[in-house]
Backbone bond lengths (Angstrom), bond angles and torsions (degrees), N, CA, C in turn:
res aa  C-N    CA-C-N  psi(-1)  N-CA   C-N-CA  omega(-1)  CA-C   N-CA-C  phi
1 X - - - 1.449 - - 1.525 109.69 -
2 X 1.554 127.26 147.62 1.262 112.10 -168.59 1.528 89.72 -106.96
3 X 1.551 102.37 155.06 1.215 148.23 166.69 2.183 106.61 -33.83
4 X 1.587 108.42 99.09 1.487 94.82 168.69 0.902 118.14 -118.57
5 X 1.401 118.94 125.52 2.125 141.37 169.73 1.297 90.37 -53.16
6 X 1.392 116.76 145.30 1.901 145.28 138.84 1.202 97.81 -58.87
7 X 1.421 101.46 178.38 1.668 116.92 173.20 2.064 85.83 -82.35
8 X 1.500 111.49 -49.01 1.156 123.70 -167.23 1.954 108.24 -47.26
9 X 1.412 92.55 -37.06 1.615 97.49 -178.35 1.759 116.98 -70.26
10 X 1.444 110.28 -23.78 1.366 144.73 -168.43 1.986 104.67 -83.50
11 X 1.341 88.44 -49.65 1.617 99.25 172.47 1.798 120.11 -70.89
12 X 1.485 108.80 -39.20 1.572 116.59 173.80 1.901 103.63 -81.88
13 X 1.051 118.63 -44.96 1.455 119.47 171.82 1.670 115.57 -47.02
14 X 1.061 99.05 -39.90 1.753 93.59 -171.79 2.054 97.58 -112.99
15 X 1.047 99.63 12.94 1.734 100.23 -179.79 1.641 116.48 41.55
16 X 1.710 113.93 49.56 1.229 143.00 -171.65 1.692 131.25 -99.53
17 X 1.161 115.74 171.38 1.849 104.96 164.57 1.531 83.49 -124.38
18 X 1.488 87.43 169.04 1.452 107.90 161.09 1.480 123.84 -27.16
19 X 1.252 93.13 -74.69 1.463 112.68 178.15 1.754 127.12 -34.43
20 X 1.391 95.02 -55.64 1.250 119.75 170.17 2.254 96.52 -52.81
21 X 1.090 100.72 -80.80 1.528 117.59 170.25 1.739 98.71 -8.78
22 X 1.391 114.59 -93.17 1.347 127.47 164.31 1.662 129.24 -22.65
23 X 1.158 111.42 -35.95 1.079 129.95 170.24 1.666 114.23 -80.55
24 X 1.270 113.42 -37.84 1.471 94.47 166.04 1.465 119.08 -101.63
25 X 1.198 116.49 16.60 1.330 122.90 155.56 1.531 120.81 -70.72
26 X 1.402 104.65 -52.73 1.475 122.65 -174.22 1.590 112.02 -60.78
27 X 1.534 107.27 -43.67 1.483 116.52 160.48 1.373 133.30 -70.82
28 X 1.268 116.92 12.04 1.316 138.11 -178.29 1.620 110.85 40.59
29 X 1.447 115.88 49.30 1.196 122.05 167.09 2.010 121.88 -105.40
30 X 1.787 86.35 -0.75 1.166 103.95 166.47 1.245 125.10 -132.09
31 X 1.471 152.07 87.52 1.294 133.57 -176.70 1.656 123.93 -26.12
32 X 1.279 98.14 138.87 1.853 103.13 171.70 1.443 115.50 -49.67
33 X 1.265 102.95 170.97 1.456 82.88 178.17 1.699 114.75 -123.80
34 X 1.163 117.35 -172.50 1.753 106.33 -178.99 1.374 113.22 -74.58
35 X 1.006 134.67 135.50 1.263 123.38 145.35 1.521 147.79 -87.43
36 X 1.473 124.38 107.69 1.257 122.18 179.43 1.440 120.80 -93.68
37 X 1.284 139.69 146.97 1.624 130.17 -158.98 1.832 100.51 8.52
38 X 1.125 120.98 -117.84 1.790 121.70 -166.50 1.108 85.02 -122.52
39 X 1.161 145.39 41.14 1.960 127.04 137.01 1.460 93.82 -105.73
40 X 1.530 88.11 160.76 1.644 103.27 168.76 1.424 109.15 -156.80
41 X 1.765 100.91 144.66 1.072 126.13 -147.20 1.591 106.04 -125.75
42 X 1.350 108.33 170.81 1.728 104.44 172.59 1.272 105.99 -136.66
43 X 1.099 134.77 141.89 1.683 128.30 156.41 1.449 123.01 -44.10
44 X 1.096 119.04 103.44 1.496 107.38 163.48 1.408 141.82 -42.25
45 X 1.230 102.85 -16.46 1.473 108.77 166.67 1.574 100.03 -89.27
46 X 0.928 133.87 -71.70 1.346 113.35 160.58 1.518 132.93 -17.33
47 X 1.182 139.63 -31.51 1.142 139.39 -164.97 1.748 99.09 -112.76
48 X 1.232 118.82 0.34 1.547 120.59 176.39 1.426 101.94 -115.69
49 X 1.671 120.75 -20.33 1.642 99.01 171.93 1.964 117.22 -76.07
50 X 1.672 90.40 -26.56 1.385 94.91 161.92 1.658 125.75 -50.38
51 X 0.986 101.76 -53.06 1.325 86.53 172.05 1.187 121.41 -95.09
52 X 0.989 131.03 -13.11 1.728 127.91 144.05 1.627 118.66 -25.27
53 X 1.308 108.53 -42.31 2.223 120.68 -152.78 1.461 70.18 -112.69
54 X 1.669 118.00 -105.07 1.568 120.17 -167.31 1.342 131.09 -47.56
55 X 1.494 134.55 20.50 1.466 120.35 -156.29 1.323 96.26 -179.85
56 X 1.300 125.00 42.46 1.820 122.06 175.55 1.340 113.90 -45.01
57 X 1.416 84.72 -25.86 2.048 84.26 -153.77 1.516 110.80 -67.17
58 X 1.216 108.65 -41.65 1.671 113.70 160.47 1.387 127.91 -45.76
59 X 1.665 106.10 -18.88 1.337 92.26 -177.50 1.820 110.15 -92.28
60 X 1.312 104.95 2.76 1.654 116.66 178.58 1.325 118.17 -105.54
61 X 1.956 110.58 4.00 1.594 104.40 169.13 1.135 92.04 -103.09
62 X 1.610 104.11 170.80 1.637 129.14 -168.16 1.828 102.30 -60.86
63 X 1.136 105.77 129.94 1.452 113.72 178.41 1.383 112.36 109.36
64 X 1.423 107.22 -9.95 1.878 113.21 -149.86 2.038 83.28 -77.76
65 X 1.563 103.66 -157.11 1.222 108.13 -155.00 1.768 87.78 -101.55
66 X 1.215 135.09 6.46 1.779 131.09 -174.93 1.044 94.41 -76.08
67 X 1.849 134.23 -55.52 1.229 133.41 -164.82 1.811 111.40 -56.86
């Protein structure tokens, strides 16, 4: 079964608010996310190719995915 992010996991992952969150949704720099009853979630594999293609630079600070 794959791996599903919160909005909450989405907000500590990118060190964000909501707002911010929403905003790169709306700008399509983030895919929507699924919806199950009224939470919504993202694939984690989804949310790591993003920053894989759009967001290298994260993958070269401490914590990123090189280590």
């Amino acid at each position: 079964m794959a791996n599903l992010l919160t909005t909450e996991d989405l907000l500590w992952k990118f060190h964000i608010t909501r707002k911010t969150l929403h905003n790169h949704i709306a700008k399509g720099e983030l895919p929507p996310p699924l919806r199950i009853g009224r939470r919504r979630y993202w694939l984690e594999s989804t949310i790591e190719a993003v920053i894989a293609t759009r967001m290298p630079v994260l993958n070269t600070l401490p914590g990123g995915s090189d280590e």
